[in-house]
C-alpha positions in Angstrom: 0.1 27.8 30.3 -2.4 30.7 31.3 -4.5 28.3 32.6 -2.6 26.5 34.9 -1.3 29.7 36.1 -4.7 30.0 37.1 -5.4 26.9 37.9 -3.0 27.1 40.7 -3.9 30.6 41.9 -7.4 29.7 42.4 -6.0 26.8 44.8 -4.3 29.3 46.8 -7.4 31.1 46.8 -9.5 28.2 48.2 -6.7 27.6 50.8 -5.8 24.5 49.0 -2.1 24.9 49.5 0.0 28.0 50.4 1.6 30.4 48.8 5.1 28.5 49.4 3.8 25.3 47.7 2.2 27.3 45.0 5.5 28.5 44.5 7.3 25.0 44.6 4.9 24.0 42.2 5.5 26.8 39.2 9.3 26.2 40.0 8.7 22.2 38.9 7.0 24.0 35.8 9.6 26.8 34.8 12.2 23.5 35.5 10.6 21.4 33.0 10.3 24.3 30.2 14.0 25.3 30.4 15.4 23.3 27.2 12.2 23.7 25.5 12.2 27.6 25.9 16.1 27.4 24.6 14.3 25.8 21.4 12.1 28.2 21.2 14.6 30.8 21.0 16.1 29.1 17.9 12.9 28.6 16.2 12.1 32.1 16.3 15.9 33.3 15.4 15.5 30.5 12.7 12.3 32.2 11.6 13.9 36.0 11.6 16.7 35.0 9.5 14.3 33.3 6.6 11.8 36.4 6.8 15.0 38.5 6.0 16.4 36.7 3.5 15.4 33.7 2.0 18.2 33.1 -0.2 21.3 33.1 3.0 23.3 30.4 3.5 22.2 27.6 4.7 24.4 27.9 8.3 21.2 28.6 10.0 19.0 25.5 8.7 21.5 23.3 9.7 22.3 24.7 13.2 18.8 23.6 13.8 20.3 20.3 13.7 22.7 21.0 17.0 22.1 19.7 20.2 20.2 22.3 22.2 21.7 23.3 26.0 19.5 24.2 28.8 19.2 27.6 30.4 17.1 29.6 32.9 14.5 31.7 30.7 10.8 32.0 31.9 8.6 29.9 29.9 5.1 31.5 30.6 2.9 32.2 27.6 5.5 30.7 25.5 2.9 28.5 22.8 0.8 31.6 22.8 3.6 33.5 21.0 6.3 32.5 18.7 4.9 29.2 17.9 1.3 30.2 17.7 2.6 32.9 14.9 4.5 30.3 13.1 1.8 27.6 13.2 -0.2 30.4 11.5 1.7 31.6 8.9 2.8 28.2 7.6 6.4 30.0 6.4 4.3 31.2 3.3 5.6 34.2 3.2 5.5 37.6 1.2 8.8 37.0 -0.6 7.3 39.1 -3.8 6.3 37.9 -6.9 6.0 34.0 -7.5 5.7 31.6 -10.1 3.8 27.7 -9.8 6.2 24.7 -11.5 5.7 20.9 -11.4 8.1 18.6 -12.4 9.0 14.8 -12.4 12.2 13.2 -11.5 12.5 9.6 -12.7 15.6 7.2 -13.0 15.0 3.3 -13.7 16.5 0.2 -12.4 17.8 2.2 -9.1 19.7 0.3 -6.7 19.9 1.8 -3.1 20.2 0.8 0.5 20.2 4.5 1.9 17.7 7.3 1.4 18.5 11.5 2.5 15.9 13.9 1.9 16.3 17.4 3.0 13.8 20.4 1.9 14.1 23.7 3.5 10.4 24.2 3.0 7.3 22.7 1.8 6.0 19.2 2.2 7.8 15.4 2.4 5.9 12.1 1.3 7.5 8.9 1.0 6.3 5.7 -0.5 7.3 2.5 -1.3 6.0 0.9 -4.7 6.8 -2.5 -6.8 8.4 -1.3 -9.1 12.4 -1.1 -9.6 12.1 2.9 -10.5 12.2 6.2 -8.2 9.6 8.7 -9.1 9.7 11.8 -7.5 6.5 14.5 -8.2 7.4 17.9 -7.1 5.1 20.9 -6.8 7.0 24.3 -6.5 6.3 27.8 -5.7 9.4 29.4 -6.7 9.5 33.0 -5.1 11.3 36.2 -6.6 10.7 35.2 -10.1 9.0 37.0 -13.0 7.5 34.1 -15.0 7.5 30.2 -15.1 10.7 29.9 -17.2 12.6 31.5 -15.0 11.4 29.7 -12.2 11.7 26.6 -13.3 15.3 27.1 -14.5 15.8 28.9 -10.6 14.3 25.5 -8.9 16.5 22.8 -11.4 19.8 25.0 -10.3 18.7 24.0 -6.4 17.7 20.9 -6.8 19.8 17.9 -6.2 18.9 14.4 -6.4 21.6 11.3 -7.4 21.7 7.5 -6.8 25.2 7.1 -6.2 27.2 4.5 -3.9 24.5 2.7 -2.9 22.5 6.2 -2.0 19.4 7.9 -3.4 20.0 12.1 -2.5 17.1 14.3 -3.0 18.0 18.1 -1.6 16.3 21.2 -2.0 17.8 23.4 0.4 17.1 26.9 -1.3 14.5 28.5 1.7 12.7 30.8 -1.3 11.8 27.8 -3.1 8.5 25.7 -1.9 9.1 22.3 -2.3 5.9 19.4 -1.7 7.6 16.4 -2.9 6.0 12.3 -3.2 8.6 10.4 -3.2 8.0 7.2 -5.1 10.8 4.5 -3.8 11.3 0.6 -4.4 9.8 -1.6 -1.9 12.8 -2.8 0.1 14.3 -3.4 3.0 16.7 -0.1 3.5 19.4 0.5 5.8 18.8 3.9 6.8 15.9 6.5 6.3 17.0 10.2 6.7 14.6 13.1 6.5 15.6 16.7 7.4 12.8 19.6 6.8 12.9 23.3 8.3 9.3 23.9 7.7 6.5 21.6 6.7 4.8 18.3 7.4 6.8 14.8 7.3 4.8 11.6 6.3 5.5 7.6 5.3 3.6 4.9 4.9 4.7 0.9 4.4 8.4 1.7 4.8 10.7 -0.7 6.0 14.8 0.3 7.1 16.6 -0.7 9.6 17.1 2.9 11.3 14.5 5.7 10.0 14.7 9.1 11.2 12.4 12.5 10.4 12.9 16.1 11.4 11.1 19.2 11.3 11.2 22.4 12.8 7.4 23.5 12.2 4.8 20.9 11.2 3.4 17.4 11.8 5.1 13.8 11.1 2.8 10.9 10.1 4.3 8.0 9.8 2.2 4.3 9.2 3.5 1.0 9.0 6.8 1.2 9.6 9.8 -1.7 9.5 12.7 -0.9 11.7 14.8 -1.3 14.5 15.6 2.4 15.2 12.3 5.2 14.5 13.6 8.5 15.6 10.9 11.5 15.0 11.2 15.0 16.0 9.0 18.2 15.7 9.3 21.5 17.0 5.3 22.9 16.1 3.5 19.7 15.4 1.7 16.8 16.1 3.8 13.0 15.5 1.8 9.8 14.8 3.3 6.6 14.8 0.7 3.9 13.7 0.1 0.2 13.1 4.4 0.0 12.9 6.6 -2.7 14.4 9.9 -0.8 15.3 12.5 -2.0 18.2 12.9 1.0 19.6 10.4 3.9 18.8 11.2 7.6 20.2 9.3 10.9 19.6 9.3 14.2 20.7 7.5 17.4 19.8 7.5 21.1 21.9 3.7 21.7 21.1 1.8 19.0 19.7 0.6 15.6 21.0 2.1 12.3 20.1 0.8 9.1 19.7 2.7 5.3 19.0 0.5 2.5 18.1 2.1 -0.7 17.1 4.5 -3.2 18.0 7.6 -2.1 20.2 10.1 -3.4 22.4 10.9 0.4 23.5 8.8 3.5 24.0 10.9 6.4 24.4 7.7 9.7 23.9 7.8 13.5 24.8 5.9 16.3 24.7 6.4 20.0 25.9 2.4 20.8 25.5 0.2 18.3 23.7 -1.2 14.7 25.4 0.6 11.5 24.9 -0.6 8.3 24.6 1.1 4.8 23.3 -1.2 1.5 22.6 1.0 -1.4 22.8 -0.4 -4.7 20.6 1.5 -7.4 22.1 2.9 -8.4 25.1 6.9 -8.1 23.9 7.1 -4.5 25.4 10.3 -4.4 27.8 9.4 -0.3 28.4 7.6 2.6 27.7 9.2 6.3 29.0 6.2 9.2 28.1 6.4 12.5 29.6 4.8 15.5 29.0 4.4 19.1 30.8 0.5 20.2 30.1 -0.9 17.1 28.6 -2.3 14.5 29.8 -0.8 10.6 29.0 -3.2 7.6 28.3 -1.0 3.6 28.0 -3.1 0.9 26.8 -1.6 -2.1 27.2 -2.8 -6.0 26.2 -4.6 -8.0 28.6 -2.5 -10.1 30.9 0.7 -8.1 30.4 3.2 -7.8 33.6 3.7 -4.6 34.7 6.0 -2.7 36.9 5.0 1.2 36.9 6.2 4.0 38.1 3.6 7.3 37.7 4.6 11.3 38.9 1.9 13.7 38.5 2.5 17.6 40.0 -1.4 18.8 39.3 -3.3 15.3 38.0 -4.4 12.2 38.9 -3.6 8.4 38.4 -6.1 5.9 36.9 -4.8 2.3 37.0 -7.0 0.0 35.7 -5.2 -3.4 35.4 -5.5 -6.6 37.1 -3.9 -7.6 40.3 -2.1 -5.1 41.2 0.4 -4.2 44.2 0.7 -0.9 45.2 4.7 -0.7 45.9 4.9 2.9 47.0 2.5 5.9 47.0 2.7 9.5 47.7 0.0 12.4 47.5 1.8 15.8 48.5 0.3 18.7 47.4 3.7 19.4 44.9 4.0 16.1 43.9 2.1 12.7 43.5 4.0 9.6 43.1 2.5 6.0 42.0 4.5 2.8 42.1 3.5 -0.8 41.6 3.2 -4.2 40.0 1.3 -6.6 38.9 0.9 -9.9 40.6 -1.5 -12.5 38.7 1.1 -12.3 35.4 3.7 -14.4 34.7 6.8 -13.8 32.7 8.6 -10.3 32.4 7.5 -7.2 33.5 6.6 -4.2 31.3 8.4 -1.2 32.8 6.4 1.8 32.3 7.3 5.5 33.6 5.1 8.4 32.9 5.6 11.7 34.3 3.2 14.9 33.8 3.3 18.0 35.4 -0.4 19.2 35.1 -2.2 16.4 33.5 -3.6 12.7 34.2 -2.5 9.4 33.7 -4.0 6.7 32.9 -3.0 3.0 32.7 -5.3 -0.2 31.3 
């Protein structure tokens, strides 16, 4: 954020624009930073209240999980600080002595259409195999314990994984107990894919359910070749990939960290605080794409011959449209704001609706 500062400054300086539109232009910033500066705020109170004690109740992880209200807080030099020390630190923290445990869960012949996984730290893997068995590999570091017995009796008392009612259940909630867990799952067509972490990375591969959702306060999400109607992923301090997946409706969001959707989607729903956005679409069944971002830049590569109706916003950046036959509809160039619209006229057939909006990047369209 330093540097757009500058960056904005220095066209003052040059006599660029005035002092008034320079103004304008860090309001449109401080605007777009307001709900993610009130996350910000509940990272770091998050991140107090597990350096104090890591054995509280567990009210705090799951008012993580509220929906966050806007307010008026400055946003300058906000990634430089609180997440910048919790990117750092990785939550690995000095909670005394510790003791290193693995352990294998393992039930056959499991029948499930619904999977919840929720570990307040350490790492998530998921993986489908052929096989008719779940297979869960944990490594722990169980903190506050004076040898591997105890600590591995400490981690069984917090674990809690069933099958029941047509649901597999694999919680580790206890926040001085770090948890990296491959989960080892039937290959199936699921219902619904939950996954719920306070810190630590998320990641999937050849999954298939109908609505799949992952969560994460601090750390990336990597997902591959997903099945789905509904992917929801969401990151506080991370970067999200969503590759070579066919989902209906894909949406993403991250505070600081870029995201990227490869695949096959009808809907594009992508933001980003700070990081650059970019969505490669690999057929022409697309209905829209929504990416916005504050400091990053957004990149859309489309298939050839696809219709397109656009709509680009840009405060600080350019526009670089590189399709076809296309009809500019509307365009603006003021110093605060630059707005793109057009279409395509060559295509037949519907028209991909794409809106991108950046406040200090470019965007570019092919």
């Amino acid at each position: 954020m330093q540097e757009e500062k500058k960056r904005i400054l220095q066209m003052v300086q040059d006599g660029k624009i005035t002092a008034d539109e320079a103004l304008s232009i860090l309001e449109e910033l401080e605007k777009a930073g307001e709900e993610s500066k009130v996350k910000e705020q509940v990272l770091k109170n998050e991140l107090s209240t597990v350096v104090a004690n890591p054995d509280s109740s567990d009210k705090s992880y799951d008012s993580f999980n509220k929906k966050m209200q806007s307010s008026k807080e400055k946003i300058f030099d906000f990634v430089e600080t609180a997440f910048k020390k919790i990117k750092e630190s990785d939550l690995d923290f000095n909670f005394g002595k510790s003791a290193d445990i693995s352990h294998i869960f393992q039930q056959g012949n499991a029948f499930f259409k619904e999977v919840e996984i929720d570990i307040a730290n350490g790492k998530t893997s998921i993986i489908p195999w052929n096989q008719q068995d779940v297979r869960i590999e944990c490594q722990a570091k169980v903190y506050k314990t004076e040898n591997q017995e105890e600590a591995r009796d400490a981690f069984m008392q917090s674990v809690h994984f069933t099958i029941e009612n047509e649901k597999l259940t694999f919680l580790v909630q206890q926040k001085g107990i770090k948890v990296d867990a491959v989960l080892y799952i039937p290959s199936a067509e699921y219902e619904k894919i939950v996954i719920r972490m306070f810190n630590g990375g998320i990641s999937g591969e050849g999954l298939s359910a109908e609505t799949f959702k992952a969560k994460t306060a601090n750390g990336p999400i990597t997902i591959n070749q997903l099945n789905g109607s509904l992917c929801q992923l969401e990151t506080g301090n991370g970067a999200i990939a969503l590759t070579d997946s066919r989902v209906v409706n894909a949406e993403a969001e991250s505070l600081h960290g870029g995201i990227h959707a490869e695949g096959y989607f009808k809907k594009v729903d992508i933001q980003s605080f700070n990081g650059q956005v970019s969505c490669l679409m690999k057929d022409a069944e697309c209905e829209s794409i929504h990416a916005k971002t504050v400091t990053g830049k957004i990149q859309v590569s489309l298939p050839a011959g696809q219709p397109v109706d656009g709509e680009l916003k840009s405060n600080l950046g350019g526009f670089n449209v590189s399709l076809e036959g296309i009809q500019v509809v509307e365009e603006k160039s003021d110093v605060i704001q630059k707005v793109l619209k057009f279409k395509t006229t060559k295509n037949e057939g519907p028209a991909l609706y794409i809106f991108a909006d950046t406040k200090t990047g470019t965007i570019s369209v092919s």
